[in-house]
PLY file of the C-alpha trace (Angstrom):
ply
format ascii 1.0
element vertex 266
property float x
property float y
property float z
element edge 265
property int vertex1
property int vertex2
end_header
-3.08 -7.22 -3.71
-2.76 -10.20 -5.46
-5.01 -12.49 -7.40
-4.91 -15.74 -9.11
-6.43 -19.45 -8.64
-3.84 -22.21 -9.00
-4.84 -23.75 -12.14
-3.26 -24.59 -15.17
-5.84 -24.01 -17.60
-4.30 -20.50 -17.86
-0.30 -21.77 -18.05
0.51 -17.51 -18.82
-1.86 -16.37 -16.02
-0.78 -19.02 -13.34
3.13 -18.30 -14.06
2.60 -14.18 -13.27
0.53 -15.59 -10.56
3.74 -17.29 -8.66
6.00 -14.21 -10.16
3.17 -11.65 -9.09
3.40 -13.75 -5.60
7.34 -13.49 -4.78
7.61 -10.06 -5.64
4.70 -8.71 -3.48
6.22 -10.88 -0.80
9.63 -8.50 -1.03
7.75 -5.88 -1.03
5.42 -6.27 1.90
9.26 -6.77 3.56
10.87 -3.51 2.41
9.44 -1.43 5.15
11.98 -3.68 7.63
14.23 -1.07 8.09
11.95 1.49 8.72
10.38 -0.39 11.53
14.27 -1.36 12.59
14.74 2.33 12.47
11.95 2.91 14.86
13.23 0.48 17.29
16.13 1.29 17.45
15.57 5.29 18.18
12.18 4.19 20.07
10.37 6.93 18.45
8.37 6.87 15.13
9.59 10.64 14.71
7.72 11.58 11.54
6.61 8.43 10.27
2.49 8.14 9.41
0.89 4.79 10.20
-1.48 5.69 7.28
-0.07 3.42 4.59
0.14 0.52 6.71
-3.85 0.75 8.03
-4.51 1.19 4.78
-2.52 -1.48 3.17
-3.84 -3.99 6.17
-7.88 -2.87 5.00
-6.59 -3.83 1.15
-5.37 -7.26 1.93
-8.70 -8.12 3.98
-10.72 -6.75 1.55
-8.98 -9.01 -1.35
-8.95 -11.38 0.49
-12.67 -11.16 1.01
-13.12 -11.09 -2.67
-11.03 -14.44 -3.07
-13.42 -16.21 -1.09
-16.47 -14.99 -2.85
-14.39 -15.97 -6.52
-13.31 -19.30 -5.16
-10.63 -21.41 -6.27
-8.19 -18.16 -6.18
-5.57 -19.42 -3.83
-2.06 -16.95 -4.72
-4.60 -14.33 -3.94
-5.35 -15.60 -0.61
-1.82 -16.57 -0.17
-0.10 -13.17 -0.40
-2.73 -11.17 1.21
-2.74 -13.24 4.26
0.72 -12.96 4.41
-0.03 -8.88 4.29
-2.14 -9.37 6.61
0.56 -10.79 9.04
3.24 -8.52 8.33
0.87 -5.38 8.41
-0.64 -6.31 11.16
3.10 -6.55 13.24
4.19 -3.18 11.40
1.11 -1.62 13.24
1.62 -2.86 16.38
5.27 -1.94 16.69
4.07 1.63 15.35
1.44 1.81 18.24
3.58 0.43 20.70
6.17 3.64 19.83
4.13 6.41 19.01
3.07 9.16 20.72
-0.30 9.36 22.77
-2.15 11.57 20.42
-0.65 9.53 17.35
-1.71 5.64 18.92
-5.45 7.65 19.69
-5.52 8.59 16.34
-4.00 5.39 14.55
-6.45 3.32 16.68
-9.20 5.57 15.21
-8.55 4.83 11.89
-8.25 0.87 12.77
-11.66 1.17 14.04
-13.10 3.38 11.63
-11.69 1.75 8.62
-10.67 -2.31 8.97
-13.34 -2.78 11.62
-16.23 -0.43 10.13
-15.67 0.15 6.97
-14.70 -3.06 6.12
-17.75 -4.69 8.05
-19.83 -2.81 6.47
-18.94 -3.84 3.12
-19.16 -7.76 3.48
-22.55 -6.70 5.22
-23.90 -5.11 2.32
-22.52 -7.17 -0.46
-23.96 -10.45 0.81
-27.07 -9.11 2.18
-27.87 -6.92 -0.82
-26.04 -8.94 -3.35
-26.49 -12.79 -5.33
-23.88 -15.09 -7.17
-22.47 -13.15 -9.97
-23.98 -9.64 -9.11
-21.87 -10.11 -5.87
-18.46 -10.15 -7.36
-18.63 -8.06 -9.55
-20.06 -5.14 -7.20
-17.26 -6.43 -4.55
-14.60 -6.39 -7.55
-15.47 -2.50 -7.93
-15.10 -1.52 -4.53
-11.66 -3.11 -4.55
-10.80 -1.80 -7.50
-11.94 2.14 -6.47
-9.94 1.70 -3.01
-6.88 0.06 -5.22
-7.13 3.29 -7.75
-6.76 5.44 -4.05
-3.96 3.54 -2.74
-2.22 3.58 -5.79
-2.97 7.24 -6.08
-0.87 7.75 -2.45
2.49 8.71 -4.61
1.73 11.79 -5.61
2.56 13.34 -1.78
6.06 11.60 -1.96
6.27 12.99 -5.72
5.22 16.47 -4.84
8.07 15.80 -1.72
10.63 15.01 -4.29
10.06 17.64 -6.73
9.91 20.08 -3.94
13.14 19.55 -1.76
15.06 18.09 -5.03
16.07 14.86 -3.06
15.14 11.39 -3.44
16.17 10.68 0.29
12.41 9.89 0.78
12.23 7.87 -2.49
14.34 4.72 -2.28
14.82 3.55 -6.15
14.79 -0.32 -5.05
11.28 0.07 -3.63
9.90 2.35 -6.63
11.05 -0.62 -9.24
9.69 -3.40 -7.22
6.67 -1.77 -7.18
6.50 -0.79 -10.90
7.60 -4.58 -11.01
4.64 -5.17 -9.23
2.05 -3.73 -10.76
3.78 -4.73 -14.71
2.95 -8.46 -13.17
-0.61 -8.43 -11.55
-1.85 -6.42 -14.60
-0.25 -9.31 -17.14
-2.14 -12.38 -14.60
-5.32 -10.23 -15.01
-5.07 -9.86 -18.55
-4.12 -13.60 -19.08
-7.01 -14.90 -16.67
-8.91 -12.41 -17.92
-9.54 -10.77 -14.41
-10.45 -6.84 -14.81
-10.88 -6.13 -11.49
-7.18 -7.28 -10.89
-5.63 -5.53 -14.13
-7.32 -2.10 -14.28
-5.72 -0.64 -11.18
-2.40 -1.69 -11.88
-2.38 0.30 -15.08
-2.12 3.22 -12.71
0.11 1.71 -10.61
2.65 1.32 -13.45
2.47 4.90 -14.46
2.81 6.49 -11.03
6.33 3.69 -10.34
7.94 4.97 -13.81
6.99 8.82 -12.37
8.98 7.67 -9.90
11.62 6.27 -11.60
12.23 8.58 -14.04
12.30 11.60 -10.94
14.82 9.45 -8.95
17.33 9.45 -12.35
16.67 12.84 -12.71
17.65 13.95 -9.05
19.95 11.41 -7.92
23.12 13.26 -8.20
21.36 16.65 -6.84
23.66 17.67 -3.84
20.52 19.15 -1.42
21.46 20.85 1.96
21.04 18.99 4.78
18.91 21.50 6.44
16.65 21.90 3.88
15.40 17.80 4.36
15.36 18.06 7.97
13.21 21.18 7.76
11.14 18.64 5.30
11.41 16.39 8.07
10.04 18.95 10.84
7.34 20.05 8.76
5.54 17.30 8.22
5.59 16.04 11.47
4.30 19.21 12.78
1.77 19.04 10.50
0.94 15.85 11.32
0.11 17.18 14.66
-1.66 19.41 13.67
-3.85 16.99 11.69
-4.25 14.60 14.59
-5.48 17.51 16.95
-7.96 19.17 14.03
-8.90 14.81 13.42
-7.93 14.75 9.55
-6.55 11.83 8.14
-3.65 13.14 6.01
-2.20 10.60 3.29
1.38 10.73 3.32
2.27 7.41 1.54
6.07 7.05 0.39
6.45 5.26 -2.25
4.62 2.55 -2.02
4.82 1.63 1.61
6.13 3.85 3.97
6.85 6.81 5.68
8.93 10.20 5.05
12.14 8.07 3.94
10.75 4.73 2.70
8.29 4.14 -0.03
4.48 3.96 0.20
2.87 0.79 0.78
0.77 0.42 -1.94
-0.86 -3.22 -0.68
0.59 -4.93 -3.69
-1.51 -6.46 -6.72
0 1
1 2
2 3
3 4
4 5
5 6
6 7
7 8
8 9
9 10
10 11
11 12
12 13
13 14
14 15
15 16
16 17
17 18
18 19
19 20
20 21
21 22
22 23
23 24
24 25
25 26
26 27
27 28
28 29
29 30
30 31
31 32
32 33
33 34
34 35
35 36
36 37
37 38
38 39
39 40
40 41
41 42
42 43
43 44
44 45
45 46
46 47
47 48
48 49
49 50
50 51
51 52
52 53
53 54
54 55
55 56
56 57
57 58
58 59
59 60
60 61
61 62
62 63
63 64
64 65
65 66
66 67
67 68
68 69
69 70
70 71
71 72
72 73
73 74
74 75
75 76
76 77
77 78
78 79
79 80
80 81
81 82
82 83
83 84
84 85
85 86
86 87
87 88
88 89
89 90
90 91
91 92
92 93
93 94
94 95
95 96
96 97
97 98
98 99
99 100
100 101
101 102
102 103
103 104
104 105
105 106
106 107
107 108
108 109
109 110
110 111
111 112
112 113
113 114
114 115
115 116
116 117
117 118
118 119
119 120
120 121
121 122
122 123
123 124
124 125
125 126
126 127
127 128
128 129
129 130
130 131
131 132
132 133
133 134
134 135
135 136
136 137
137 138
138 139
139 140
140 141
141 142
142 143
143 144
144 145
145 146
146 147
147 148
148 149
149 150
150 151
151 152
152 153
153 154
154 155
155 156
156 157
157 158
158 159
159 160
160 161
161 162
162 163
163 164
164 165
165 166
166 167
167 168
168 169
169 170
170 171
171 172
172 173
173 174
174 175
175 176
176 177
177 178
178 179
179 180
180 181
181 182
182 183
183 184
184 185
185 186
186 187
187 188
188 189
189 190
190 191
191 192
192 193
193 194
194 195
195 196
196 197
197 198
198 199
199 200
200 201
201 202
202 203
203 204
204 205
205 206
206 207
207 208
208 209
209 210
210 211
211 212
212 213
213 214
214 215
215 216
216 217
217 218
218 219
219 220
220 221
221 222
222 223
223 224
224 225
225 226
226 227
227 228
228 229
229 230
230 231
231 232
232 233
233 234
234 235
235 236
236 237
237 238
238 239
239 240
240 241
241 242
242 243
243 244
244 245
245 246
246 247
247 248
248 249
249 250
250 251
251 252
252 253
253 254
254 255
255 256
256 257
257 258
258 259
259 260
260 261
261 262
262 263
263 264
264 265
């Protein structure tokens, strides 16, 4: 999620605007390989479409509250161009998946960037005037931010548990520490709370991150003991889909098992 009108009134707030811009733009492009991966093996094995539904429903709903701001065009910018790219991620996801897994992906579509997010513009301009309006719409995105950026901890727990950062690329962890150092400076600058206050969490959980990969980076881990990580989740993931729970499994900051979660950046 980004945010920012292009004005120079703000010269601090506009310049982490454009930075805030090209680095959420690499990292709406770091699940690539991922996706590669899945094309090339034609199977999504383990891999949860979760982040990427939920990154897609954070870049409409931004978007959304650009238009009700005004005049915040790097916002609309960079979430339209999450839009895109989530948007293909998701179809190449469906298009490999198993039967059970497309039903239930197409569930959550439906339930959450058709229903959920329809119901929100509903009640915001039906219920809600001028000022009153933003700032109730500037909440919600900030409670759903808080959640997304609250997705690490599975990956973390992952890491800790099988003492391998195999599922925790470092280059996606900084980028999104990055991330999140930048949108909270443009929402300090244009003084912008809805935009800051997430990112404050989204700071902490990258240098978690961080700070686990340095520490386990040279651990030599069995082979066996990832792919029985491997296994297990996607047998629990079955077992999710058939019992109809949605179960979070965000890697760092935008993936699945072995890439980072996609935290919709901000």
């Amino acid at each position: 999620m980004a945010a920012g009108g292009i004005s120079l009134d703000h010269p601090w707030a506009f310049a982490f605007g454009i930075l805030g811009n090209i680095i959420s733009f690499m990292v709406y492009l770091s699940p690539l390989p991922t996706f590669y991966r899945v094309y090339k093996k034609k199977s999504t094995e383990g891999f949860q479409s979760v982040p990427y539904v939920v990154a897609l429903f954070s870049a409409m709903l931004w978007i959304y509250y650009a238009f009700i701001k005004t005049n915040t065009y790097l916002l609309i910018t960079i979430n339209s161009f999450g839009c895109v790219i989530e948007t293909i991620y998701i179809i190449i996801y469906l298009t490999y998946a198993p039967k059970k897994v497309k039903i239930h992906t197409s569930k959550m579509i439906l339930l959450l960037n058709v229903g959920l997010f329809s119901s929100i513009v509903l009640f915001t301009l039906l219920l809600f005037k001028g000022s009153d309006r933003l700032q109730v719409l500037g909440w919600i995105c900030v409670g759903f931010s808080v959640c997304v950026f609250a997705a690490p901890l599975s990956i973390i727990r992952l890491v800790i548990r099988t003492k391998s950062v195999e599922f925790m690329p470092f280059s996606l962890s900084f980028f999104l520490t990055l991330s999140a150092v930048v949108w909270f400076s443009f929402g300090l600058f244009s003084r912008d709370i809805y935009v800051a206050l997430p990112n404050v969490l989204g700071f902490s959980f990258g240098a978690v991150q961080m700070v686990l990969y340095i520490f386990y980076k040279d651990t030599k881990v069995p082979q066996s003991l990832v792919d029985k990580e491997k296994i297990s989740e996607q047998v629990s993931n079955e077992d999710n889909i058939e019992e109809g729970k949605v179960k979070k499994i965000v890697n760092g900051g935008h993936d699945n098992l072995k890439d980072d979660k996609e935290m919709s950046p901000v």
